[in-house]
N, C-alpha and C positions, 0 to 999 in steps of 0.2 A: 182499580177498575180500568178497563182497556175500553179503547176508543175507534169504534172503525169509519168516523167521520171525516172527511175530507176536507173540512172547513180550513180554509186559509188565514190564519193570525197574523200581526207585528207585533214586532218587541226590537227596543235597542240593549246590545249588549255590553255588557257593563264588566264581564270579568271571562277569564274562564282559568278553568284548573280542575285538580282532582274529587269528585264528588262519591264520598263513602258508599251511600244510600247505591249507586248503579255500578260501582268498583271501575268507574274510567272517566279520563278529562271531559270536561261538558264546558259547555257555554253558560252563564248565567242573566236573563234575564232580567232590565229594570219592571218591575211589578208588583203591584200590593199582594200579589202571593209569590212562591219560590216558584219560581219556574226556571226548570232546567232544558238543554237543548242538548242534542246528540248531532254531529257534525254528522255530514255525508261525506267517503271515501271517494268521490267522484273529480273531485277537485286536490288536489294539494296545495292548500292557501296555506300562509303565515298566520298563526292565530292573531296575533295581534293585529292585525289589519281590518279585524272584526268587532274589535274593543270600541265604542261609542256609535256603529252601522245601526240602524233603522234594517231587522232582516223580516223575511216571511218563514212561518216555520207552521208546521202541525202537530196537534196533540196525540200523542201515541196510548199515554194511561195516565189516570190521576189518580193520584197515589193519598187518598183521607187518611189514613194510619200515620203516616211521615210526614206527612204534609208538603207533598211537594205535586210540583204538575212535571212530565216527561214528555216534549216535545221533541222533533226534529225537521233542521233546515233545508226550507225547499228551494234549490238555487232556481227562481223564479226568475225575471227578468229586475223585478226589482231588487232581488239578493246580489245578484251580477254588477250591476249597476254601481252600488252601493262600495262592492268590492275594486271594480274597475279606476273608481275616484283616487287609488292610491298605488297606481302602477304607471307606468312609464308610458303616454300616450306615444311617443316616437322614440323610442329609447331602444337599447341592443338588451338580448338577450341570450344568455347560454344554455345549450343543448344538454337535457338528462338524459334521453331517451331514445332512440332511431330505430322507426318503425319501417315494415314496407310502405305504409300509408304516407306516414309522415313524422315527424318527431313530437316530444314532450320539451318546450322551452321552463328554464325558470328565470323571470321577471320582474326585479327587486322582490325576492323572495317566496313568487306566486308561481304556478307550473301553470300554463296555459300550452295549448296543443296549437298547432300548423301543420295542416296538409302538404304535400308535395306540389301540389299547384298554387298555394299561397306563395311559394316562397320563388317558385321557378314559372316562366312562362309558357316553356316547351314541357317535353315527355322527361325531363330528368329528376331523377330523385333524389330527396336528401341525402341519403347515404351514399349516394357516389360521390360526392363532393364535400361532405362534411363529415366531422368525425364526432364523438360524445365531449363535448367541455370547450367546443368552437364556440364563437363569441358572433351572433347573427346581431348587425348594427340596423335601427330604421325599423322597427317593427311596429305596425300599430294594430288596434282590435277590430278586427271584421265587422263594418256596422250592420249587415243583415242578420248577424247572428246574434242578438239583442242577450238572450239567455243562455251564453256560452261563453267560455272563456277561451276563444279561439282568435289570432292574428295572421297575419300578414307582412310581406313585405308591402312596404306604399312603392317603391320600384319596383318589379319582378325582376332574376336574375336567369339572361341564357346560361344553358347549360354547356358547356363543352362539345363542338361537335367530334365527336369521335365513331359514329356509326359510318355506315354507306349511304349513298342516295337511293329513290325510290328504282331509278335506272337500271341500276346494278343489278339489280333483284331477276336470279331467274330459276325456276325449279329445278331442283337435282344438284343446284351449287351447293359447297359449305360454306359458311362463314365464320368467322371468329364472333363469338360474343358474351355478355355477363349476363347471368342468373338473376332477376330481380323478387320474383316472387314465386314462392315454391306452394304446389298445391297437394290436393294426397294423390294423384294419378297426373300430371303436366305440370308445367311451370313458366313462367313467359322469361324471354330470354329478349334482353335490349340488344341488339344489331344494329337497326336502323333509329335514325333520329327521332320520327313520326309516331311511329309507332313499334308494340314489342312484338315479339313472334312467340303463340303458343305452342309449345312442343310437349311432346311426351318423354318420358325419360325409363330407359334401358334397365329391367331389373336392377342387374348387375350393375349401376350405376348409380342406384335410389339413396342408397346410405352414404355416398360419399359427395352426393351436391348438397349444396349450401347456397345461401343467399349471398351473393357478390363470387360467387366460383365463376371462372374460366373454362367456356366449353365452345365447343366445333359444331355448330348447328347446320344438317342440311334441310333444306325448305322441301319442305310435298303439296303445298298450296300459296299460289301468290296469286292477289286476285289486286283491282286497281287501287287500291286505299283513295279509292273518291270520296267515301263516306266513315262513319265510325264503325258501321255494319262489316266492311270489309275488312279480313281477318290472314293473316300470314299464319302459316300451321310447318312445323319442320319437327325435328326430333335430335334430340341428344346425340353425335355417336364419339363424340371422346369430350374426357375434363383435359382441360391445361393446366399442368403444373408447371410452378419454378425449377 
């Protein structure tokens, strides 16, 4: 029998491993009936960090033939919480993962995410500075983010200034600069420190930019960057190669 109720349960968990009845590793629940849990793919926790946790989960179907109940885990604030007791409140952590956003850490054994402005104060990105299996020290978990498995640096780190100043800036210049984020028709292009410059990019040019390429950007709009509203607009016209 399927369940399309929303009701919110606990259970402490007590095991987990390969469960026949659903052909994949489950959680198993302490309960006077079987009740089984299906993990969310949202997280990549260490199972056993979950072994003896107080979690929230839901019922999916209950299963009277087999006798067993099929729930799954709602990472709730209190599933977080729970999970959180056994990670590194200021401890380093290494890099899986390097997004344009920001990267995937894992943290004695747990992958927890960090934005690019967790980790930096200014416009710089993790992947300019860091590379997949670096060692970030001082991390701890963002306390507004109660139900998420998301950190921080407790110091923020400037990034290298390698751009121009807002000065410098004047239309119909090129500039040198890198590819941070590529979209399906533009891409922003870091130049300056403040902020990136959106440009468009040249046919002929489309299949050979990448994320961290070296390109000649010239500006077609600079406007005063007094606010987040104002926007630097240039375009592609050569890659930099080695």
């Amino acid at each position: 029998m399927f369940l399309l109720s929303r009701e919110i349960f606990q259970g402490t968990i007590i095991m987990y491993g390969h469960c026949d009845e659903v052909d994949e590793n489950v959680f198993i629940v302490k309960s006077n009936k079987r009740v089984i849990l299906k993990d969310d793919s949202k997280y990549d926790i260490d199972k056993k960090k979950y072994i003896g946790k107080t979690v929230n989960y839901t019922i999916e179907k209950i299963d009277d033939k087999n006798n067993f109940i099929l729930g799954k885990i709602e990472y709730s604030e209190n599933t977080i919480k729970a999970i959180k007791k056994d990670l590194y409140c200021n401890g380093p952590g290494k890099i899986q993962k390097i997004l344009d956003w920001g990267a995937y850490i894992n943290i004695n054994g747990t992958q927890v995410k960090a934005l690019n402005k967790d980790i930096f104060i200014d416009n710089t990105r993790i992947f300019e500075v860091f590379k997949k299996g670096d060692i970030i020290e001082n991390l701890k978990f963002k306390s507004k983010e109660k139900s998420v498995l998301e950190v921080e640096l407790e110091f923020k780190l400037v990034g290298p200034k390698v751009g121009i100043t807002k000065e410098e800036l004047k239309k119909g210049k090129e500039y040198e600069g890198t590819v941070r984020t590529i979209m399906p028709t533009a891409c922003f292009v870091y130049i300056l420190n403040e902020r990136d410059v959106i440009c468009s990019i040249p046919d002929q040019l489309e299949e050979d930019i990448d994320r961290g390429s070296k390109v000649i950007v010239k500006l077609t709009t600079v406007s005063s960057l007094k606010s987040e509203n104002d926007k630097l607009r240039g375009k592609i016209v050569k890659i930099i190669t080695e």
